[in-house]
N, C-alpha and C positions, 0 to 999 in steps of 0.2 A: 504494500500500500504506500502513496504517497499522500503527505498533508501539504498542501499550499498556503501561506501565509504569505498576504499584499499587503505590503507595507503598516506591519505590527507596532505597535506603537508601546506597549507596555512588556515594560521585561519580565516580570511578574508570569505577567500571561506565556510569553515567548517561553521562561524555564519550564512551567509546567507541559505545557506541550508539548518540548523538547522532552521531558521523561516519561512522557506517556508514550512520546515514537521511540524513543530506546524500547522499553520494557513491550512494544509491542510488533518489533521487527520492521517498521515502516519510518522511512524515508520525508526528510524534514525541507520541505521547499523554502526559504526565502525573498521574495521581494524587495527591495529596497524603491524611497529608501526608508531605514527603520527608523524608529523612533529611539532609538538607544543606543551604545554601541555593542559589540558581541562579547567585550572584556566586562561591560556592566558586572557590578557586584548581586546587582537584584536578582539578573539573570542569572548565574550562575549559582547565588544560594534557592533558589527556586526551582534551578534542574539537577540540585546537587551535585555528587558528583560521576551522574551520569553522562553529565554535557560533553565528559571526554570520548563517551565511545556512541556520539550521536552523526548518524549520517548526514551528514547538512550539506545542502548547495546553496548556493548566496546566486543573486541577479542584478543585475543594473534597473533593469526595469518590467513590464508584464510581457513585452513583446522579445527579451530576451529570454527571458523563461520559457515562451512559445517554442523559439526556434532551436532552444538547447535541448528541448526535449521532443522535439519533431512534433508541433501541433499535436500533443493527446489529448486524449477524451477530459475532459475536465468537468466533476461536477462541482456548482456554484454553489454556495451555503450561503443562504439570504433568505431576511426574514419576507422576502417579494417574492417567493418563489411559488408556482401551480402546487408542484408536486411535493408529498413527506419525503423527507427522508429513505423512509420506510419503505415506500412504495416502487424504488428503481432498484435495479440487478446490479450491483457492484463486480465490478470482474478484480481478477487477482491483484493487476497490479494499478489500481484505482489513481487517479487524482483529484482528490476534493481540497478545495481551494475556501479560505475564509478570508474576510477583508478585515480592514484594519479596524479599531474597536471603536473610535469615533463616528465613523462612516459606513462602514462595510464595503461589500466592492461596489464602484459605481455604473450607474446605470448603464453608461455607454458600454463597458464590457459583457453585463447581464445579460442587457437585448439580444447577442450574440448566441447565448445558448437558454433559451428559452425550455429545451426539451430534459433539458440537466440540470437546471438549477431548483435546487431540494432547500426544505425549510423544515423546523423543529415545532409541529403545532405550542403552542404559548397562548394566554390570554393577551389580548387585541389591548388592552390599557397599557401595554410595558413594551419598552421597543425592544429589549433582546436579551439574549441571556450574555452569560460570561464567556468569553471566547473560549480560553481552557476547557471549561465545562463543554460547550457547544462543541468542540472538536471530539471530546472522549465521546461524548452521544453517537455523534455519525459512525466516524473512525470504528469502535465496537460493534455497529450495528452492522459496516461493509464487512469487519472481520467476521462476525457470526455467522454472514452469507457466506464466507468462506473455510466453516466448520474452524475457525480460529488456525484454518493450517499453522503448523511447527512451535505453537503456544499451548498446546494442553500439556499440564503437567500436574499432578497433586503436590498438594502445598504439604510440606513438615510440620506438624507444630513443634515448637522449641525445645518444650522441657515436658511434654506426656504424647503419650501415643496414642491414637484413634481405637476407638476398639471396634 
């Protein structure tokens, strides 16, 4: 799976996502430009210290990220969208793309993929959720389409055994 982030603006946000795509075998897109820099402290106590073994690519801007990853399928995360979430076929190796946390993405790239761009049902009073949050919603929902390929494992407990 890939996650796409345009132009992220809170690092907070950026860490937590960034250790949600470690711990979940998927691939961390960057847009520029951000709102932070990559050495930020926030960022980094945020993603722990997973941030070192995080797959990241960085971009100049959205139509660099197009051509470096040969135009894919890209689905849009916005609260404007037809379709849930829920409701499209994730393939293996997805791109679901979030906007920045101020904005989201803007319209004029939206318009573009009308057919892909998925939203998180929510009450109509609140314009969105938390980015972080919104990412793990989709993100797990594309991996369960994908029976969690090479992430099932049972967990240890620490100090007693399961009986």
């Amino acid at each position: 799976m890939n996650i796409v982030l345009l132009e992220p603006e809170i690092p907070f946000n950026t860490g937590n996502i960034g250790r949600t795509c470690v711990s979940s075998n998927t691939k961390l897109h960057l847009i520029k430009p951000l709102g932070f820099s990559v050495d930020d402290k926030h960022l980094k106590r945020s993603g722990l210290d997973y941030w070192q073994d995080l797959n990241v690519s960085y971009y100049e801007n959205f139509e660099d990220f197009l051509e470096k990853n040969n135009y894919p399928k890209i689905y849009m995360a916005t609260t404007k969208a037809r379709h849930i979430y829920t409701e499209v076929q994730y393939e293996y190796d997805s791109y679901i793309m979030f906007g920045k946390e101020s904005a989201g993405i803007p319209e004029e790239i939206l318009v573009k993929y009308p057919d892909t761009s998925i939203r998180i049902p929510m009450d109509e009073k609140y314009r969105s959720l938390n980015l972080s949050t919104s990412v793990a919603i989709v993100l797990y929902e594309a991996l369960r389409q994908q029976n969690f390929k090479s992430l099932l494992f049972e967990g240890n407990l620490h100090r007693l055994k399961w009986d």
